[in-house]
Each structure stands twice: as structure tokens, then as C-alpha cells.
N, CA, C and O of each residue as an XYZ file, in Angstrom:
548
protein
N     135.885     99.200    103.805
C     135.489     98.280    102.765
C     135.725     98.922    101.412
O     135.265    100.031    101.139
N     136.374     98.277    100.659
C     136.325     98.980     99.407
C     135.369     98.852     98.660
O     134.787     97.768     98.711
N     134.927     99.766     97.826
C     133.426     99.814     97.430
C     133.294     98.457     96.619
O     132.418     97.744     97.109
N     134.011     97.823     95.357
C     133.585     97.246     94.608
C     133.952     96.130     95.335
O     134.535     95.430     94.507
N     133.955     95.321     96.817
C     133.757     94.370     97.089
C     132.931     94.485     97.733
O     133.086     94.223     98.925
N     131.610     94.952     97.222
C     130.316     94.719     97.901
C     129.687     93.158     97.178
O     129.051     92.195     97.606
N     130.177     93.498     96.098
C     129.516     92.209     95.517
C     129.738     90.872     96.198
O     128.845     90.032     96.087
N     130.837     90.583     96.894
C     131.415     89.213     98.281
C     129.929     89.323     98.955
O     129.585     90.394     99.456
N     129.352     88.576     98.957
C     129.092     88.146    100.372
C     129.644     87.901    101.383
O     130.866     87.745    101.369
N     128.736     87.765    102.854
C     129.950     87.192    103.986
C     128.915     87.070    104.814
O     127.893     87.700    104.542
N     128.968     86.078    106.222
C     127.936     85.262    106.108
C     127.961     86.750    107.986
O     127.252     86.703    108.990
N     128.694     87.416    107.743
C     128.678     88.374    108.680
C     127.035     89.986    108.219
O     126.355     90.831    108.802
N     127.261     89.450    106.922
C     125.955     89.928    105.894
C     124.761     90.207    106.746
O     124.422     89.272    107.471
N     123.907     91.531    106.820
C     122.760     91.611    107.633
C     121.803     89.777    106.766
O     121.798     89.466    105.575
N     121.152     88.987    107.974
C     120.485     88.337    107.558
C     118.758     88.598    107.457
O     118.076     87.621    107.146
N     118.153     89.762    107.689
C     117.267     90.042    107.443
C     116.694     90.204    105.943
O     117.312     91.010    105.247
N     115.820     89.680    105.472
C     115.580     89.600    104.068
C     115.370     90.706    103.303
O     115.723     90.705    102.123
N     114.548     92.188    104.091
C     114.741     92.994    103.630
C     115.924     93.938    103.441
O     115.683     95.111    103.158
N     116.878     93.621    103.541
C     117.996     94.472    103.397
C     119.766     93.285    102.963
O     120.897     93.248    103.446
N     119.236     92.732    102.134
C     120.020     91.711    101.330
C     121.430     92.961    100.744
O     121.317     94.085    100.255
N     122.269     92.401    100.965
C     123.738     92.973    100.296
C     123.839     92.531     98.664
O     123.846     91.324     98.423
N     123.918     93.508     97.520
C     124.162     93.198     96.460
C     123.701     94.111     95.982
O     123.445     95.147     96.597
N     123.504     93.925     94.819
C     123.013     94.898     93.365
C     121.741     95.252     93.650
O     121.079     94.289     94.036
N     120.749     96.977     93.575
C     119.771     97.094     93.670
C     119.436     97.980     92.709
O     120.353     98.502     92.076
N     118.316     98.260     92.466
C     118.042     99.789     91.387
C     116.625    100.265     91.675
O     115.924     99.394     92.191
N     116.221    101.071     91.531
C     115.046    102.143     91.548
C     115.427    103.566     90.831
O     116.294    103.823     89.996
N     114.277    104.542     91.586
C     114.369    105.969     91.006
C     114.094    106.477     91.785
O     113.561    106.026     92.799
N     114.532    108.188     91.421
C     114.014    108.991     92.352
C     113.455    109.737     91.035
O     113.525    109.400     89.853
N     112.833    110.954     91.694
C     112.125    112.085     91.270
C     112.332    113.190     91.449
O     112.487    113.598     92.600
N     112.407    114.102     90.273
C     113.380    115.045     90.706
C     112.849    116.686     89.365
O     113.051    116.798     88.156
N     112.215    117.561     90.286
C     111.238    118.328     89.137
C     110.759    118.124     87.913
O     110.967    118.759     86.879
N     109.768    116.719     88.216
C     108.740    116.057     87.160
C     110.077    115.257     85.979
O     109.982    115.163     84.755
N     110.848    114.942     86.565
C     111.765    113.847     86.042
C     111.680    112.924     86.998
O     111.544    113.281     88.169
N     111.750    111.517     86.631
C     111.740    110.335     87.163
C     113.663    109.933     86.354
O     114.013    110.148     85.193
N     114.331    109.458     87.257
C     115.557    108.708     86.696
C     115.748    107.242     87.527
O     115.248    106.807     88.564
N     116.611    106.763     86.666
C     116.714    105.921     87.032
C     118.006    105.333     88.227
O     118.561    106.315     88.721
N     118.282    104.681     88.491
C     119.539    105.059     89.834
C     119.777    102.928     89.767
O     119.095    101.939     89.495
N     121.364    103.306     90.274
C     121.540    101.208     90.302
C     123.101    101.651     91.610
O     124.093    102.381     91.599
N     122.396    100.595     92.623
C     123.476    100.920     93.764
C     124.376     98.943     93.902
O     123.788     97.913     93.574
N     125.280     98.985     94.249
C     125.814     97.704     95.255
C     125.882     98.156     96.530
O     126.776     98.911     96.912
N     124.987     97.744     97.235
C     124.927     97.943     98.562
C     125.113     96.577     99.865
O     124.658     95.435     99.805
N     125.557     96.919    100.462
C     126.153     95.618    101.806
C     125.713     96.688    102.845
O     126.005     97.863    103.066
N     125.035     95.932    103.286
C     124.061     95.815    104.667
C     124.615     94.951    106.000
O     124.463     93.729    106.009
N     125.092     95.458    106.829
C     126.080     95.059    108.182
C     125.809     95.916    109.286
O     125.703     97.135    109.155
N     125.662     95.152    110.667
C     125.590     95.719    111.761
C     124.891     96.846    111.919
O     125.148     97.494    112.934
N     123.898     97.343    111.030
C     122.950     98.638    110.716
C     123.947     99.483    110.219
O     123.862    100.698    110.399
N     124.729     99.063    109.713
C     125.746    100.236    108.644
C     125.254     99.904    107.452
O     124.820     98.753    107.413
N     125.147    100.705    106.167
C     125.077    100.778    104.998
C     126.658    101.272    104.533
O     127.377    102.069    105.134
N     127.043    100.311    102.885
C     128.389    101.044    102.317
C     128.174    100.430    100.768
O     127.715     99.372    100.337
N     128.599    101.331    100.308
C     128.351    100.511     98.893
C     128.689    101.997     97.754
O     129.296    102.957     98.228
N     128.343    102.011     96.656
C     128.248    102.567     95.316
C     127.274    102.240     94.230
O     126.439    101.349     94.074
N     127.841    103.703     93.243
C     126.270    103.234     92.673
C     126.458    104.154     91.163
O     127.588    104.202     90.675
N     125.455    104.773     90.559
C     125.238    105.304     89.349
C     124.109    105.838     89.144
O     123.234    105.334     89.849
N     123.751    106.672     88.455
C     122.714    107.464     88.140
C     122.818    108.494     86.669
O     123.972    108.762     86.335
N     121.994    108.917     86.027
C     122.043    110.234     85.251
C     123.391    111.362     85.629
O     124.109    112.100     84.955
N     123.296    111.106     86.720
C     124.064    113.189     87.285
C     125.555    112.921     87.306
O     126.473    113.655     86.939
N     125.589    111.430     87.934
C     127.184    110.666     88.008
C     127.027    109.289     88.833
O     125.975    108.843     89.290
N     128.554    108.610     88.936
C     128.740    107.956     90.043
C     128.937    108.714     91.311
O     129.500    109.809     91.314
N     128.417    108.065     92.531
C     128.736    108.036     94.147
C     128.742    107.272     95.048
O     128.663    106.068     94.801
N     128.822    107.655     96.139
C     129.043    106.550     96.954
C     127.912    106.525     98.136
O     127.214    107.428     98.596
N     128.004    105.199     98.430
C     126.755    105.352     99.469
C     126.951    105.153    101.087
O     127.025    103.987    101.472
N     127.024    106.002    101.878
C     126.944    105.210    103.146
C     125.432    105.189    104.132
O     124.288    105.570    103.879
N     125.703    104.915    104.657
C     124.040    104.818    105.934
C     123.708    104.035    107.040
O     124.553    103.320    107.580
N     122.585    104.105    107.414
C     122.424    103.103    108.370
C     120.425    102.617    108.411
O     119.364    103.186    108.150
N     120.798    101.490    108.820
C     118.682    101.010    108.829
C     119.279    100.545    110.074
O     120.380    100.313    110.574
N     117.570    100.509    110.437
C     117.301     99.419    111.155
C     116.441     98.241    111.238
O     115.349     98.565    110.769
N     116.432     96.971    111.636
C     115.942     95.834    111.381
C     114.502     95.874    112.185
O     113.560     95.230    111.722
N     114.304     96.838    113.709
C     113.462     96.807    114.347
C     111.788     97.879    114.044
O     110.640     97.822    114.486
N     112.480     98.706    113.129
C     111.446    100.168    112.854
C     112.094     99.751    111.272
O     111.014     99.405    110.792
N     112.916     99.576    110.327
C     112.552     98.977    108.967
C     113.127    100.527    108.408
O     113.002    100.719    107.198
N     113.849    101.813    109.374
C     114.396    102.913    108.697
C     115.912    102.772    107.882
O     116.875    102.006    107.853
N     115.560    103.726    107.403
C     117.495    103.653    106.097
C     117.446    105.089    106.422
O     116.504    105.869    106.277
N     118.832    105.335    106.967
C     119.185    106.607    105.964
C     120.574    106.392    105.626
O     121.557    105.934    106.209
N     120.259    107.004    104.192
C     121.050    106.901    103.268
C     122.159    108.277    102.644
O     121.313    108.914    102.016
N     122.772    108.643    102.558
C     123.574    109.217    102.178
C     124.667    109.215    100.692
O     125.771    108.700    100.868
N     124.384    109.724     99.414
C     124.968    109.537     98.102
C     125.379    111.153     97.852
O     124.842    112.199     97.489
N     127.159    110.477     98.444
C     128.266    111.480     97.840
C     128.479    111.647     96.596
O     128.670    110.541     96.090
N     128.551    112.549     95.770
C     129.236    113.200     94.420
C     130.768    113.884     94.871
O     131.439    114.051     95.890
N     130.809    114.043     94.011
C     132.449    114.635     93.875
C     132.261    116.226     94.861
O     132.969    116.855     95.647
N     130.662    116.399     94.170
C     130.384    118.103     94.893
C     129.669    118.027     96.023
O     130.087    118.680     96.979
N     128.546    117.295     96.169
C     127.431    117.479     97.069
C     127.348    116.286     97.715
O     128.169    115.371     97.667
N     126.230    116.333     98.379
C     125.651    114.843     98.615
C     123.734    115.323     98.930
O     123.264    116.386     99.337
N     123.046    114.035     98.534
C     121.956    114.082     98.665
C     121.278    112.690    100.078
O     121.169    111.464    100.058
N     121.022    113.621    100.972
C     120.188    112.629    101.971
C     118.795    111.998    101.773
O     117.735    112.587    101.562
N     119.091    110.264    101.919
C     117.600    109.485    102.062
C     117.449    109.413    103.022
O     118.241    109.672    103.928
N     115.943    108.886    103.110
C     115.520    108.673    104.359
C     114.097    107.960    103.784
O     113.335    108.344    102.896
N     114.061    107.025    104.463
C     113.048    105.598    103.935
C     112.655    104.450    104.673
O     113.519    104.210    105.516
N     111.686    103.613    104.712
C     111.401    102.613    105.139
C     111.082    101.626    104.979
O     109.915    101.523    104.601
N     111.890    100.321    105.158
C     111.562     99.264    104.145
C     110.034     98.263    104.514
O     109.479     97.935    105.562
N     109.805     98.062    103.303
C     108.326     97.461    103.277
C     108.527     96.002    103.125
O     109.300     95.654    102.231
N     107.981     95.124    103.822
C     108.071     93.328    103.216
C     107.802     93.372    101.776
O     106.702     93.851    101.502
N     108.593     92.960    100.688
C     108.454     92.210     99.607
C     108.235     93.577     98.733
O     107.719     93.433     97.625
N     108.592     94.885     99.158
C     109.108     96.003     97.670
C     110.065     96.777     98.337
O     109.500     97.842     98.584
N     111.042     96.805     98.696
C     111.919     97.435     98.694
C     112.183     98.816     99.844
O     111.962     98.716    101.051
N     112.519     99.647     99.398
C     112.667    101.099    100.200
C     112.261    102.067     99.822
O     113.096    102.732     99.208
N     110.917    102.660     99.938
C     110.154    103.887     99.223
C     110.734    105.349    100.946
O     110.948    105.262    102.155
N     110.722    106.415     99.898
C     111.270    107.179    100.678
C     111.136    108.755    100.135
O     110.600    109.024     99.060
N     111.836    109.991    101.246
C     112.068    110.769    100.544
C     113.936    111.088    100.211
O     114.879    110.313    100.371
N     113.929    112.085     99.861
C     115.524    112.964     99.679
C     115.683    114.090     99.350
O     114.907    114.686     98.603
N     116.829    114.631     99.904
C     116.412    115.902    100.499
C     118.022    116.538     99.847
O     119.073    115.961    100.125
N     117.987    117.543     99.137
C     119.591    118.196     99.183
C     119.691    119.742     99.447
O     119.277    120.566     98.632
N     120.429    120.165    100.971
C     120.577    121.082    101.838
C     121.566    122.200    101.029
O     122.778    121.988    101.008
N     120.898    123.609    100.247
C     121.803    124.203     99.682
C     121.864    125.403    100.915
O     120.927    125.616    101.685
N     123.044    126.063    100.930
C     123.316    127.486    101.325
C     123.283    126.880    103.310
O     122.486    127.478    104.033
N     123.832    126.181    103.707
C     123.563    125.642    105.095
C     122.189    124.998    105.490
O     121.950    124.579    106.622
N     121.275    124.962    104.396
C     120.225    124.031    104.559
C     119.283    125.131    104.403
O     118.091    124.851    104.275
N     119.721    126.526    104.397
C     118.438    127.366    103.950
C     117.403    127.400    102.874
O     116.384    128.065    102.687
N     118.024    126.447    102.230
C     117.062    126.223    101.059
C     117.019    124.493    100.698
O     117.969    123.847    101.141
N     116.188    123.907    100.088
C     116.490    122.631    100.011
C     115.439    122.225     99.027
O     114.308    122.682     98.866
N     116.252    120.985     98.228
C     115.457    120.719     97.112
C     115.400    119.003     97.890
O     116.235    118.498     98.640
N     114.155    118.441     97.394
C     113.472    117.388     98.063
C     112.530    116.796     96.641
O     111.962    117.399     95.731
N     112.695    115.279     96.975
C     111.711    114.560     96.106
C     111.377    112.854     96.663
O     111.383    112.699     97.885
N     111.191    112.039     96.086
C     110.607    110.921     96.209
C     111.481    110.085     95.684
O     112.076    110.413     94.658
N     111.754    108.625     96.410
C     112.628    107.817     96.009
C     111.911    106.238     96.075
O     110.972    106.033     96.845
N     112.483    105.105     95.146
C     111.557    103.943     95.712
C     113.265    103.108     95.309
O     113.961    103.432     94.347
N     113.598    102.082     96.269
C     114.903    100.908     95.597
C     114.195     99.954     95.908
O     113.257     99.961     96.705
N     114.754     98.766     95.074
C     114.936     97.358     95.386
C     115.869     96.697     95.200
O     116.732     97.113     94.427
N     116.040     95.240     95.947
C     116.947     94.578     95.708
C     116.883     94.076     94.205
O     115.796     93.969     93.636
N     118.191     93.743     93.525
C     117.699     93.373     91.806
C     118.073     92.054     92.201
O     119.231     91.636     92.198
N     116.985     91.362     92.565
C     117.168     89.808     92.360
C     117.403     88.971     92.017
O     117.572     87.902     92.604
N     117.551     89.478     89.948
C     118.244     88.292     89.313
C     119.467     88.757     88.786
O     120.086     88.003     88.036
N     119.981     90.029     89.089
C     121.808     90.067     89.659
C     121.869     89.650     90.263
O     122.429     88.621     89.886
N     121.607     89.568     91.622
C     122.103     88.657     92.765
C     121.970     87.587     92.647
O     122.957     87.044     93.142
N     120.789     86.341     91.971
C     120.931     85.401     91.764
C     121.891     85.054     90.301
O     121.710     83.970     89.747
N     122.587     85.735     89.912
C     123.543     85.634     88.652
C     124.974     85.423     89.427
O     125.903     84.669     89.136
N     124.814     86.474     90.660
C     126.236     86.702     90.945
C     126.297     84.909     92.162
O     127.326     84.236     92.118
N     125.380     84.558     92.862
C     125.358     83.402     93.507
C     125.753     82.604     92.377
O     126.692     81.811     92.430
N     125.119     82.784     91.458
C     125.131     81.498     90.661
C     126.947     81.257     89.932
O     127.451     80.151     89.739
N     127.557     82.460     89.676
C     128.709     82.584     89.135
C     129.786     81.659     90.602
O     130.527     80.677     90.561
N     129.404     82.498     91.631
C     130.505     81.954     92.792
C     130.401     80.418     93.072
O     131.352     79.811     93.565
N     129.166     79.773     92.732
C     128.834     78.099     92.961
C     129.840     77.280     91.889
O     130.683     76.460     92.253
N     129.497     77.790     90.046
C     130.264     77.396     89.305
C     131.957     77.263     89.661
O     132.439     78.006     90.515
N     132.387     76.757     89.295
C     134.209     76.065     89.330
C     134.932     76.422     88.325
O     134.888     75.800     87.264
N     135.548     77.266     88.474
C     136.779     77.953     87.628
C     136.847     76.515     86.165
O     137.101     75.323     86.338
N     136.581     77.096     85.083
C     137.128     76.400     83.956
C     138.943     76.436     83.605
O     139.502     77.525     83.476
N     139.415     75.636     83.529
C     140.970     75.298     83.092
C     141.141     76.483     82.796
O     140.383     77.388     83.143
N     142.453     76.658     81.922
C     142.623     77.626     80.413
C     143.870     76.813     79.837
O     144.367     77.130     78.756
């Protein structure tokens, strides 16, 4: 999938409400810094794929949940590293969690707190754009 057609829907789309395909944002925490973080994420067959942004850079996201136990893990590549989630989604807020990044073969590791949600009125912007009908030119 190429990343920036996460924004498509497809009716192949996980239909579980907590894990809606589109635009999301939260934060993590990260030695008494809070930042802010904004992903496009598509949710399929318990695969996660998507991209995203933050303070440090862009990356990419892959993972997997599940619909039956409500787990994510998440995975956000950088050019250098990557940092592992791991979370569980709650009815009606999103994915609170931790994350974890494995230095020196995992002998050491820096860890903090994460919360996402779906951004609801992107996604209802981006529905609303695909309903509208191409204007002339």
C-alpha cells in the first residue's frame, strides 16, 4: 500500500468502530515532555499501515490489533530507529498505551506513555470532500 493512500477508504476497511482507517493524533511522553504526534492509519485484516509526523520527524507505521482483546502493536520507523507501541483500545477514546525504544540489542531501553485517537472531523472532512462532485474548470 502506498502510504499516502491511506486516506481511500475501501469497504475491505476493518469495520469495527474502534479502529476506523484515516487521520488520527495524540501524544506520547517522553522525559517530562509531552509531544504531539498525527498518523493516517488503515486498519485491515488486523494489519496496521499508514504514516505520520511528530517533533523528531516523519515515519512510517506498521502493526497489528486485534478486534477480540482490543491490542495494537504498533511500530514507527525513522530513517534511524524505530520505536515500539503497544496499547489497547478503549470504547469511545482511542488507544492509551506504552512505547518502548530498544538501544544496544535491547540492553537498555527508553520507555514512556502514549494515548491516539481517531481525528473525527478530518475524517468527516475527507467523507465529506469524496460525496461532493468535481466542479467544471
Amino acid at each position: 500500500m502506498p502510504p499516502n493512500d491511506s486516506t481511500q477508504h475501501s469497504s475491505l476497511d476493518e469495520q469495527d468502530p474502534r479502529f476506523p482507517s484515516g487521520p488520527w493524533f495524540g501524544f506520547y511522553r517522553q522525559g517530562g515532555t509531552q509531544s504531539r504526534q498525527r498518523f493516517t492509519l488503515r486498519f485491515r485484516d488486523g494489519t496496521v499501515h499508514g504514516e505520520g509526523k511528530d517533533p523528531v520527524a516523519p515515519f512510517i507505521v506498521t502493526g497489528t490489533y486485534c478486534t477480540d482483546t482490543g491490542v495494537v502493536h504498533l511500530t514507527k520507523s525513522y530513517d534511524n530507529y524505530r520505536v515500539f507501541y503497544r496499547g489497547t483500545s478503549l470504547p469511545d477514546d482511542g488507544i492509551p498505551g506504552v512505547w518502548t525504544i530498544p538501544y544496544f540489542g535491547g540492553v537498555i531501553t527508553d520507555s514512556g506513555e502514549f494515548h491516539i485517537w481517531p481525528d473525527e472531523l478530518a475524517m468527516e472532512e475527507v467523507r465529506r470532500l469524496a460525496r461532493e462532485e468535481p466542479v467544471p474548470a
